[in-house]
N, C-alpha and C positions, 0 to 999 in steps of 0.2 A: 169665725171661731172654730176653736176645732177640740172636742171634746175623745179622750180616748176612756171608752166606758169596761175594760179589760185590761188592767193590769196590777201586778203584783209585788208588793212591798216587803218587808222582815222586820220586827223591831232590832236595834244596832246589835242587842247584844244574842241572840240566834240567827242572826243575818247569814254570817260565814257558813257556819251548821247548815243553815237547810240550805243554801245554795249547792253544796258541795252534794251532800244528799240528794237533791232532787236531781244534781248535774250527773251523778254516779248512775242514779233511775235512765235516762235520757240520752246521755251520752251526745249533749249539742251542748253549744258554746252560749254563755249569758253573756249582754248586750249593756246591762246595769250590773251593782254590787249586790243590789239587792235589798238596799234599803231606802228608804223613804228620801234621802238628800239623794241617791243613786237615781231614784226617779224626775225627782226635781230638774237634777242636771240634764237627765236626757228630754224630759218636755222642751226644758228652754232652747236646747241643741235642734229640734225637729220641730219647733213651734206649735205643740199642742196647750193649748190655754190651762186646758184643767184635765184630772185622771183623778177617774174611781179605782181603787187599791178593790181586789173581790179575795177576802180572804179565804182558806180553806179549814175548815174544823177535821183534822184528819183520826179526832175522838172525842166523845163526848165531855171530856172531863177541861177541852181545850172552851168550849162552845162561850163561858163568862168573859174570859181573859180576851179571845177575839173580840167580842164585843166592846166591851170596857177600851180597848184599843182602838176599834173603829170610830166609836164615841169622842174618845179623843184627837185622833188624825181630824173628825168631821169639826170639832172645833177651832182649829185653825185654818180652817179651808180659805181663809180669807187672806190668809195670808202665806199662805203654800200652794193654793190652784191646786190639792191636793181632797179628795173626797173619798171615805168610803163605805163599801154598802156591809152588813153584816153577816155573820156567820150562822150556820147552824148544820146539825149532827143527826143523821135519823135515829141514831139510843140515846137522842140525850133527852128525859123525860121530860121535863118542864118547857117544852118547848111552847106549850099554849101561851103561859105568864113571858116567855122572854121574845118571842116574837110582838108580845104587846110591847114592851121591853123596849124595843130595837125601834117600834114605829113610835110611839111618844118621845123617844133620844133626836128624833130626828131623821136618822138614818133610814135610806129611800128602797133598801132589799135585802136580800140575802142571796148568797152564795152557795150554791149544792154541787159536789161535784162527788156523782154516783159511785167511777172509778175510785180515786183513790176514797172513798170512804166507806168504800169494798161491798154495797148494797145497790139492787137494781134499780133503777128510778120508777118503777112500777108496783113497789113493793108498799105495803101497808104502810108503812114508816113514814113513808114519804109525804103518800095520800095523804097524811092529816096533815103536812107541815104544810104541804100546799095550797089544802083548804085553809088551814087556818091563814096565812098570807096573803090568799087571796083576801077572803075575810077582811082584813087589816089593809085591805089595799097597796100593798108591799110588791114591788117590782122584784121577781126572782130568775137569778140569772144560773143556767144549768150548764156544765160542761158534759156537750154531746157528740157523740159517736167514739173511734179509740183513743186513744193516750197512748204516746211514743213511750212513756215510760213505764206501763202497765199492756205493753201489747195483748195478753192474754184476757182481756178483760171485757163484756157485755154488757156490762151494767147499764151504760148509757147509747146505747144503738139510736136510731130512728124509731125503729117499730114499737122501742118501749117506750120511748117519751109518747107519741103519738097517742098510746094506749093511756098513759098517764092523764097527758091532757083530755084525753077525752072521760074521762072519769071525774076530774073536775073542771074543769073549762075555765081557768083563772083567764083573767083578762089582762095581766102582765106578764110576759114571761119573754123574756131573750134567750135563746138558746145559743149556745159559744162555737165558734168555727162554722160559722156557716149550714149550723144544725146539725153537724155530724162530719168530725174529722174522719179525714179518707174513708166515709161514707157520704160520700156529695150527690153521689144519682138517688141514691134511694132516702137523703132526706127532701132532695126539691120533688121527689114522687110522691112519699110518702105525708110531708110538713109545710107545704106550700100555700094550705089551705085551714091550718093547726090555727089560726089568729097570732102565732107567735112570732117576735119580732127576731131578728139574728145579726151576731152582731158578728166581725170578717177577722177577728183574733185567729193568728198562725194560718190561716185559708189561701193562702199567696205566698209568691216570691219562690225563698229557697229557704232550706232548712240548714242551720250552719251546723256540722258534726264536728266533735271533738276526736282529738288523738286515735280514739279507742271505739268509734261511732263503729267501726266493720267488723270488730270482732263478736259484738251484739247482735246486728242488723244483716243479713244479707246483703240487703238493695235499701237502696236510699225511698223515701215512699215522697211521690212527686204531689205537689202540693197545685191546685190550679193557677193556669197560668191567664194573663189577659182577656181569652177571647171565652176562656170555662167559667173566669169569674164573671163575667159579663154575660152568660150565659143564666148564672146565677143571681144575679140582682135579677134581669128578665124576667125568670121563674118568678121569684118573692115579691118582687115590687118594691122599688125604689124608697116609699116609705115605709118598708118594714126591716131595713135593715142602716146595723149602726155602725158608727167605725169604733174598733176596737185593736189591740197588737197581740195582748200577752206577754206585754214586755214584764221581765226582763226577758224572756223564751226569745222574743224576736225586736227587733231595732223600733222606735217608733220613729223614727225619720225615714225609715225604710218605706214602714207604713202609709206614713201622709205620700210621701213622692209616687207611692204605687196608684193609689186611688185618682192621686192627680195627674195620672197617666193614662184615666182611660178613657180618657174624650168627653165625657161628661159637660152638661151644663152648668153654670157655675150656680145656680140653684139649684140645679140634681148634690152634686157635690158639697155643700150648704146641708142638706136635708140628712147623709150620711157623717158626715163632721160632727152635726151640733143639732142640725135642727127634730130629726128624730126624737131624742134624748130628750131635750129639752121639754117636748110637748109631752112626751110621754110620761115622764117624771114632774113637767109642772116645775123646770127650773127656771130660777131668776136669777141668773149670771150672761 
């Protein structure tokens, strides 16, 4: 079984809109449409069973509508191999009532991604959203270190999540790209030891740039290659980390063939797929 716990969906009718928008941000080439049959298609092409959609709340006033949607997507999971976890906003007030919210629906987390929602993950805002999830036993999944599309941005480093969790010490927390995009030294120094699990979204391979990628960027930012990823599972330990893509950002058949590329035991391999995930969230699929 092969579970991808990172990636990203659009309802049909903003699909085009934020694709376009976030591709403008980014300047790399999407893999899907961007919507929910966009994902469909490519699970079935790369043979991942099931994906969690991890939405992002980019304002507070987004934080119901996410919901209500992910609520929905989770209702048919039975019939789309399609799950997901839910959202929320550090200024969105109610956040105590709709995290209860979100774990009576069903729905197995929430989504913080510090970057684009332009606040640091160490910031008071935060703290209570993570107590209170912890609280609730909510799986919370963080996008850590930079963002191609925000290069200017700290909000989510290593040194601040660290700080964060140590301030509350939840006992669920996946942190995205291998704990810190193009910060990889300093989150397996710094996060290695955080309890937190990490899940290999955009941390491999190549990054595919559009038309216009050079007039943005300099230099292309090199992503680990086989023997740094490997270095990094080491670091964390085999059962603390999950398979994830990012797709649309990156191919998930790209994904499956990489991990099945690195010699692994078909029980280490097993453990990053599905088996992680599963025990950790308590699924029965």
């Amino acid at each position: 079984m092969i579970i991808d716990v990172h990636t990203h969906a659009f309802p049909e009718k903003i699909a085009d809109v934020a694709l376009r928008v976030l591709k403008s941000k980014s300047h790399t080439i999407a893999f899907t449409d961007g919507t929910l049959n966009g994902l469909i298609s490519s699970m079935k092409k790369s043979g991942v069973n099931y994906s969690f959609v991890q939405p992002v709340a980019t304002a507070a006033h987004q934080v119901i509508t996410i919901n209500n949607t992910a609520i929905e997507i989770n209702n048919h999971a039975n019939l789309t191999g399609v799950f997901s976890f839910g959202g929320m906003h550090p200024d969105f007030d109610n956040y105590y009532s709709e995290l209860e919210r979100i774990k009576k629906s069903g729905l197995k987390g929430i989504k913080l991604h510090p970057v684009y929602q332009g606040v640091s993950i160490d910031d008071d805002r935060y703290i209570k959203i993570l107590d209170r999830a912890a609280e609730l036993d909510l799986m919370i999944l963080i996008h850590a270190g930079w963002d191609i599309g925000f290069p200017e941005s700290q909000n989510a480093m290593p040194e601040k999540i660290a700080r964060a969790l140590k301030l509350v010490k939840p006992q669920k927390i996946i942190l995205a790209h291998m704990g810190g995009w193009l910060r990889w030294n300093e989150a397996a120094e710094i996060l290695h030891d955080s309890g937190a699990y990490f899940d290999t979204a955009f941390s491999f391979g190549e990054i595919t740039p559009d038309d216009d990628f050079y007039k943005y960027f300099k230099t292309m930012p090199k992503l680990p290659d086989r023997e740094k990823f490997l270095t990094l599972l080491k670091n964390y330990g085999l059962d603390r980390v999950i398979f994830g893509t990012d797709s649309p950002w990156a191919s998930q058949a790209d994904g499956v063939n990489f991990i099945k590329s690195l010699g692994l035991a078909k029980n280490e391999e097993d453990m990053i797929f599905s088996e992680n995930l599963k025990n950790l969230l308590d699924l029965k699929i």
